[in-house]
C-alpha positions as CSV (number, residue, x, y, z in Angstrom):
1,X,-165.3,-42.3,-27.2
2,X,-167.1,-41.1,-30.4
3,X,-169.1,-43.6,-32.2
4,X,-168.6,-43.0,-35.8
5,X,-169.5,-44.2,-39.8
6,X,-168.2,-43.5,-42.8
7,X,-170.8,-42.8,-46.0
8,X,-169.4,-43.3,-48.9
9,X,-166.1,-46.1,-49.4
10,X,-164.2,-44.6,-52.2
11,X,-160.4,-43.4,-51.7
12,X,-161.2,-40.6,-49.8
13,X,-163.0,-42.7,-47.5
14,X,-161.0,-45.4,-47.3
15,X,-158.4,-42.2,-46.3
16,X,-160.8,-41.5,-43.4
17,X,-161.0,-44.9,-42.4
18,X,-157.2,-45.0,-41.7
19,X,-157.0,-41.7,-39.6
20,X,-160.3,-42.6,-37.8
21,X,-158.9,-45.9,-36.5
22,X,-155.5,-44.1,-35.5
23,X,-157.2,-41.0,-33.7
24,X,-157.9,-42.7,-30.1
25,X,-160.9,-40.7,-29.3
26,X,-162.7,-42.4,-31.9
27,X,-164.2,-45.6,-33.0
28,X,-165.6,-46.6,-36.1
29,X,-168.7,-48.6,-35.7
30,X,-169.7,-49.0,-39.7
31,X,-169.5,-47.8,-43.0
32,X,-171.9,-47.5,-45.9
33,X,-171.3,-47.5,-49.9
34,X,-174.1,-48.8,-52.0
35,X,-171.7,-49.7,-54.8
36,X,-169.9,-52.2,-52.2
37,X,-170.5,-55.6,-51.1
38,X,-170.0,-56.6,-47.5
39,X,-169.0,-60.4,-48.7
40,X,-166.0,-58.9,-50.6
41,X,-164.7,-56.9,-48.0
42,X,-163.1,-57.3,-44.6
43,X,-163.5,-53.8,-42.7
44,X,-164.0,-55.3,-39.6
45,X,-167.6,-53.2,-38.9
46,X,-170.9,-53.2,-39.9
47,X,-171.8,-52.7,-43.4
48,X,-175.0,-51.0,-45.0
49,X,-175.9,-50.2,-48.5
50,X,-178.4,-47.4,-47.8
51,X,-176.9,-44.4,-45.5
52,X,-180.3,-43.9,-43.8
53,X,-179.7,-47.2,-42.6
54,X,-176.7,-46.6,-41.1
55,X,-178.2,-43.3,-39.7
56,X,-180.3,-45.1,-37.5
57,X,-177.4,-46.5,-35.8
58,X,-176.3,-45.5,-32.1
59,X,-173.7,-43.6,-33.4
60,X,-172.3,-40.1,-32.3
61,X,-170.6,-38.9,-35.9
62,X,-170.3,-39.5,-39.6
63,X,-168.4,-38.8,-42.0
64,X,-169.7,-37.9,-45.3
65,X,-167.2,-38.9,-48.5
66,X,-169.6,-39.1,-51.2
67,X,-170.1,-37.3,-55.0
68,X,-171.2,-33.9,-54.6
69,X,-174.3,-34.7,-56.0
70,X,-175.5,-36.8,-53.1
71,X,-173.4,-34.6,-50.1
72,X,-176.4,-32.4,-49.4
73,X,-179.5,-34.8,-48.9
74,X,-176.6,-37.4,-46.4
75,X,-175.7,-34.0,-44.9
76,X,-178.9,-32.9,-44.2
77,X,-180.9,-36.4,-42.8
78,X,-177.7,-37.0,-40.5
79,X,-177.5,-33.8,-39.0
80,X,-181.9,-34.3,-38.9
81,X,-180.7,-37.8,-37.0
82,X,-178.8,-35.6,-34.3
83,X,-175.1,-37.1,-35.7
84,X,-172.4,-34.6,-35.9
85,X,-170.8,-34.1,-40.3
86,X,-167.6,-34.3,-41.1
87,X,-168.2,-33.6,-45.3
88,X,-165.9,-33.7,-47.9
89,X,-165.5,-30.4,-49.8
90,X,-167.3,-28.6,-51.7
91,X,-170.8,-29.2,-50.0
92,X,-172.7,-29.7,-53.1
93,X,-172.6,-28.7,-56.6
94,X,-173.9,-25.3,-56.2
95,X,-175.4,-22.6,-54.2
96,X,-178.7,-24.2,-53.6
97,X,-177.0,-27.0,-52.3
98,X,-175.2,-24.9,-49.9
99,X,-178.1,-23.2,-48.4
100,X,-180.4,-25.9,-47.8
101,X,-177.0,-27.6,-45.9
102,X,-176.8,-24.7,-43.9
103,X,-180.2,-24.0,-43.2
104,X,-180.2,-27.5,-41.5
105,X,-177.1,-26.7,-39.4
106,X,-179.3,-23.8,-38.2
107,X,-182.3,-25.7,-36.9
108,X,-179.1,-28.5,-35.2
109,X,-177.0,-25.8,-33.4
110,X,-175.9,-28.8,-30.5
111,X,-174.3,-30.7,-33.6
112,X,-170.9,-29.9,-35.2
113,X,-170.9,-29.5,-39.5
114,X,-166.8,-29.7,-40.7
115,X,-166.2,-29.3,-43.9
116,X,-162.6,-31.1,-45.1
117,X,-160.2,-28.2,-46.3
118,X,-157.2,-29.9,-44.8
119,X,-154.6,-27.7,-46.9
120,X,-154.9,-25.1,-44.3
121,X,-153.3,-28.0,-42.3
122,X,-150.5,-28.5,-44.1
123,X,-147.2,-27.7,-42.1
124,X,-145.5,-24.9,-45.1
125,X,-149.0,-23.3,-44.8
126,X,-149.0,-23.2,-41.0
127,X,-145.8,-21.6,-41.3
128,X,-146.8,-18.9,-44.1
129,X,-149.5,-17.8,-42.2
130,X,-147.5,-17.6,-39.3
131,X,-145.1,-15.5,-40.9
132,X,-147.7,-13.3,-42.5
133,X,-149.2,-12.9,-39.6
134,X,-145.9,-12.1,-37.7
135,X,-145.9,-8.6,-39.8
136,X,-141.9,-8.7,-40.3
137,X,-142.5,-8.8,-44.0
138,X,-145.6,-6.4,-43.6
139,X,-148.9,-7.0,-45.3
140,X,-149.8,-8.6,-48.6
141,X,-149.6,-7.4,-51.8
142,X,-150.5,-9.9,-54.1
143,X,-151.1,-13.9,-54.8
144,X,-150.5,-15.9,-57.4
145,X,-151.4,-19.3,-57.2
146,X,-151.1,-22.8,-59.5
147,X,-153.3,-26.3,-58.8
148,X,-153.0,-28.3,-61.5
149,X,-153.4,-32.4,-62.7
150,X,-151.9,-34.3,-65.6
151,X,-155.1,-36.0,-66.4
152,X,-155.4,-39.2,-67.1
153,X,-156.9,-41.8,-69.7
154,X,-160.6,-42.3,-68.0
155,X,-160.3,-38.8,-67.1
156,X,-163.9,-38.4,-69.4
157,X,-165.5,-41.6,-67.2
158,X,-164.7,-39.9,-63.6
159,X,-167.5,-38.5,-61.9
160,X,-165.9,-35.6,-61.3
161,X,-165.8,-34.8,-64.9
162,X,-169.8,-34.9,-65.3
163,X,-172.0,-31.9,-64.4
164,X,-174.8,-33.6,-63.3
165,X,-173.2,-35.1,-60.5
166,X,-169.9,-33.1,-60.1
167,X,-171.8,-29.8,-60.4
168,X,-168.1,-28.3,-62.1
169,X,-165.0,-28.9,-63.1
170,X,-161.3,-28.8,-61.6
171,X,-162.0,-25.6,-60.3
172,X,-164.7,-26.7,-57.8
173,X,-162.9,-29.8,-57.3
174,X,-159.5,-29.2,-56.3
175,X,-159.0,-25.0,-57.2
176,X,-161.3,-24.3,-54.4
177,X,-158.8,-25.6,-52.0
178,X,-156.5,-22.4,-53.2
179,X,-159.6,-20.4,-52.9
180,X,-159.6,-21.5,-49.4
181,X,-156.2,-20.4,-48.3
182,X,-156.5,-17.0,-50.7
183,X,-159.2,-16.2,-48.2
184,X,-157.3,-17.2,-45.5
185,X,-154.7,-15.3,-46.2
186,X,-156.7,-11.9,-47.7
187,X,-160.4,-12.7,-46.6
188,X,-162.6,-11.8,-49.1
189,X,-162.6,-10.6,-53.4
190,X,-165.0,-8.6,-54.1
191,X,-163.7,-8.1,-57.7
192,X,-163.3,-11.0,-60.9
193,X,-162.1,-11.4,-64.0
194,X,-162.0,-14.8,-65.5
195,X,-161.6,-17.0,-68.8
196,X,-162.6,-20.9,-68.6
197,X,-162.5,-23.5,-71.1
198,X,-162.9,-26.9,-71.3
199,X,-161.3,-27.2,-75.1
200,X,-159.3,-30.2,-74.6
201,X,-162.0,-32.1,-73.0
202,X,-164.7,-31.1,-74.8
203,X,-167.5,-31.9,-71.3
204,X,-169.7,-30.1,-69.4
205,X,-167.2,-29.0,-67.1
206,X,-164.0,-27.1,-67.2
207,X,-160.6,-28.5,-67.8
208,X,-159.2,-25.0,-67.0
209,X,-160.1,-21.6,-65.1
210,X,-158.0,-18.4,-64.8
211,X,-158.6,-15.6,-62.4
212,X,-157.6,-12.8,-61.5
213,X,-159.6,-11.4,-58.1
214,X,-159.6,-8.4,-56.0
215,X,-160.7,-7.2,-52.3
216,X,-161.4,-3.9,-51.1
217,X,-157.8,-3.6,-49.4
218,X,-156.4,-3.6,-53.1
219,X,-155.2,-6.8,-52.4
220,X,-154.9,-9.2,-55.6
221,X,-154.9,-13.0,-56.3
222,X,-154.2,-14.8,-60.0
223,X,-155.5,-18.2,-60.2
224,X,-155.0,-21.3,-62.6
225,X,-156.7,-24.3,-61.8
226,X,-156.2,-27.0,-64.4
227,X,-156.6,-30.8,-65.3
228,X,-154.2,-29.8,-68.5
229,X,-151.1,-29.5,-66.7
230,X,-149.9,-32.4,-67.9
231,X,-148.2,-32.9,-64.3
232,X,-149.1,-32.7,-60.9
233,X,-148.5,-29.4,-59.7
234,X,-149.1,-27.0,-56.3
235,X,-147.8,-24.0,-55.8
236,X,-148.5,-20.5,-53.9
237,X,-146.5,-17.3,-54.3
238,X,-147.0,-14.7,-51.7
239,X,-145.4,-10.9,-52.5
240,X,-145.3,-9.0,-49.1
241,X,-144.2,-5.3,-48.5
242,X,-141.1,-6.2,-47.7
243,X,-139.8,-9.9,-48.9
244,X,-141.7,-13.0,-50.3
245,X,-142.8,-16.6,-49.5
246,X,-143.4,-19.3,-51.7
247,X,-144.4,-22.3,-51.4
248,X,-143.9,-25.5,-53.4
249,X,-145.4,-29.1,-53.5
250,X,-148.2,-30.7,-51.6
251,X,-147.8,-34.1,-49.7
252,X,-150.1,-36.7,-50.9
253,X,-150.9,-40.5,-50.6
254,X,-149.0,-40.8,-54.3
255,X,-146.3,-38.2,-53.9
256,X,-147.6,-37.3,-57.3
257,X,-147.0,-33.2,-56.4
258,X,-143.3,-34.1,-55.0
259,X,-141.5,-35.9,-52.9
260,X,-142.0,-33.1,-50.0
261,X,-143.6,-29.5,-49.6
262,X,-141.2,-26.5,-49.6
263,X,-141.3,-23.0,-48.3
264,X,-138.9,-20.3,-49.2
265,X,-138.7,-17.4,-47.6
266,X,-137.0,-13.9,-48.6
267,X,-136.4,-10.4,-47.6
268,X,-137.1,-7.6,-50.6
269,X,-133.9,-6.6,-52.1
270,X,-134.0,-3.8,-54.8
271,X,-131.7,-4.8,-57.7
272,X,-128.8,-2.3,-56.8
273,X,-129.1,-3.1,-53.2
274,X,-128.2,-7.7,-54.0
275,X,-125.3,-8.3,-54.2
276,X,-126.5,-10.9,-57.5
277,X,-129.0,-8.5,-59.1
278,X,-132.7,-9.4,-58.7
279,X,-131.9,-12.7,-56.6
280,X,-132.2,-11.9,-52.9
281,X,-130.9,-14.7,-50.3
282,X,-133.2,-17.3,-49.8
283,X,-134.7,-19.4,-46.9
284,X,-135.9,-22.9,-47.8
285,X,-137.7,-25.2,-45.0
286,X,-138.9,-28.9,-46.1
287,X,-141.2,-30.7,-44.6
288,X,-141.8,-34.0,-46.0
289,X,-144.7,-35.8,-43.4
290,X,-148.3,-34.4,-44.1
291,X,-150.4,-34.5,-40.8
292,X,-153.3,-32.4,-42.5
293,X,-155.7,-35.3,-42.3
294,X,-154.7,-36.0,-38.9
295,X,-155.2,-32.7,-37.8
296,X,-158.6,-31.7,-39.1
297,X,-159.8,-34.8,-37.6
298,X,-158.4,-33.6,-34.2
299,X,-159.6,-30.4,-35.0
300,X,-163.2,-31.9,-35.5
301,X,-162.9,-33.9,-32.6
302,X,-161.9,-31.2,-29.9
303,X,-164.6,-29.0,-31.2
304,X,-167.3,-32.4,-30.1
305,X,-165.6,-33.1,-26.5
306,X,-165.2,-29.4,-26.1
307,X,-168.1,-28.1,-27.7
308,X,-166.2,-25.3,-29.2
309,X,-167.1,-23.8,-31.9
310,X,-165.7,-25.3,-36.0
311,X,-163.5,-22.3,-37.3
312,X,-161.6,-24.3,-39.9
313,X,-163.5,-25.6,-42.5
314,X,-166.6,-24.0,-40.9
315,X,-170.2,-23.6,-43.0
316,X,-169.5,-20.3,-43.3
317,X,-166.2,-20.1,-44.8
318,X,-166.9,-23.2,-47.4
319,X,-170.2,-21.3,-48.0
320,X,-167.6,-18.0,-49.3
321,X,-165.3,-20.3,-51.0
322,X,-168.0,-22.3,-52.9
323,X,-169.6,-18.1,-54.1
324,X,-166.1,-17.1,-55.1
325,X,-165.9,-20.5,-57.5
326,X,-169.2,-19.8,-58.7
327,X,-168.3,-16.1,-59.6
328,X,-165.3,-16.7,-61.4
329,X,-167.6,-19.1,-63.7
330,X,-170.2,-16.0,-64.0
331,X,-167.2,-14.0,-64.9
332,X,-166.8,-15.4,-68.2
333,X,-169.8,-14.5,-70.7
334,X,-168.9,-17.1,-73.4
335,X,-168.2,-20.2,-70.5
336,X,-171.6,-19.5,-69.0
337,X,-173.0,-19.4,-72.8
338,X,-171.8,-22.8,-73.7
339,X,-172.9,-24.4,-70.2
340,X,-176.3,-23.7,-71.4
341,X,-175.5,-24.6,-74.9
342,X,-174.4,-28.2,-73.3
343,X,-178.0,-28.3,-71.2
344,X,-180.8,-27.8,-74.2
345,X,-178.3,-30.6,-75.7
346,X,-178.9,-32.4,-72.9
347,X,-182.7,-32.0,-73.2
348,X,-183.1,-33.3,-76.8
């Protein structure tokens, strides 16, 4: 049995809690939010208020669900206090943060570091990657992929909304998940064009980022990550040699981006060879449970009893996915003007 905490009691860790308590390889020995009382509450576990109390603990694993602006220094002392990370993505709100995370995996190699990128878990992109990978529709030609939010009244008050502790904007928070599976799919961009704005919002952060990237196989990937959507929305075309997938929707705890995910399939037809010009048959499969959270867990799990090495959601690839964010902000001149327009502000 792993011994286990939980840092950090928001949603997301609250999520953890659930799947922690379900997975039977696991037990969860206490949790620690310093916004939290333990009077109010009835987790059924001890309770701290300071993590490196609950570091101390006899405890095999933790997992780290906390603002990015406090992910490294947790990351870093409970790795120091020989406990295997599960972390949130992204690990921190920038480069430096990433290093000095990984540098401390370095001098731990006995403990595991996941980082939680469970959209490679989802069942439509299990299945994409199996097809891609399959080679009937040969290789990829191009990407083009949509994660956006409707916003919301306090959007201003989140955390996520603040540089200081968020680090960026929708982009780093949620568009690096389809970062994540454009390198999963393609592997790396070595070329970016970009434009970001944050003029609805007016804040420190973006409210939108478009991208266009590509990779030395001439491969290319169109992003739009957005918090101006004005509806919850996922979606991921992929335009192969010789047909097309798509898929639709992304299961959450709201249903808020459908009631299921979709993925349609399709052989290329050239317009005089379809029978309805320019609309080739179509496959659709729906899948409407998400296991994703399950799953990484599992993952994360095996690779502790097994001591196998983390592939998904590994350092290294939320290391490339965190550069690639960061260079699509460089990419745009005027955004990375007004960011430090927004810091001497800051300063007076």
């Amino acid at each position: 049995m792993i011994k286990t905490g939980i840092i950090g009691f928001g949603k997301v860790g609250r999520l953890r809690k659930e799947i922690i308590e379900k997975n039977q390889n696991l037990s969860l020995d206490a949790i620690c939010d310093p916004n939290l009382s333990k009077n109010k509450m009835d987790i059924g576990c001890k309770f701290f208020q300071n993590y490196e109390d609950l570091l101390k603990l006899d405890i095999d694993a933790v997992f780290v669900c906390t603002p990015n602006k406090f992910t490294p220094d947790i990351v870093i002392s409970a790795l120091n206090s020989n406990k295997h990370v599960f972390c949130e993505k992204p690990l921190g709100r920038n480069l430096e943060d990433v290093n000095k995370i990984i540098e401390a995996e370095k001098n731990n190699k006995n403990l595991k570091l996941k980082f939680g990128f469970n959209h490679r878990y989802h069942d439509n992109v299990l299945e994409a990657k199996s097809i891609v990978d399959s080679g009937r529709y040969g290789k990829i030609l191009w990407m083009r992929g949509v994660y956006g939010k409707s916003g919301g009244v306090k959007f201003k008050d989140l955390w996520r909304s603040k540089r200081e502790i968020a680090g960026g904007g929708i982009l780093l928070d949620q568009g690096i998940h389809m970062i994540d599976l454009f390198r999963m799919f393609c592997g790396d961009f070595q070329e970016v064009k970009s434009f970001i704005s944050n003029s609805y919002w007016n804040l420190d952060v973006e409210n939108d980022a478009f991208a266009i990237l590509k990779n030395k196989k001439g491969q290319l990937a169109s992003i739009h990550s957005s918090s101006t959507q004005w509806k919850h929305t996922f979606s991921l075309e992929i335009s192969l040699e010789g047909g097309y997938i798509t898929l639709n929707g992304i299961l959450s705890s709201t249903r808020s981006y459908g009631q299921g995910e979709r993925l349609v399939t399709a052989r290329r037809q050239f317009e005089d060879e379809a029978y309805s010009v320019g609309n080739p048959q179509e496959n659709v499969i729906y899948f409407n449970e998400d296991k994703s959270w399950e799953k990484e867990i599992e993952d994360f799990v095996d690779c502790i009893l097994n001591n196998k090495k983390v592939v998904i959601g590994s350092s290294y690839d939320a290391k490339k996915a965190m550069e690639l964010v960061h260079r699509i902000y460089n990419a745009d001149p005027s955004w990375i003007d007004k960011i430090k327009i927004f810091k001497k502000e800051k300063k007076k």
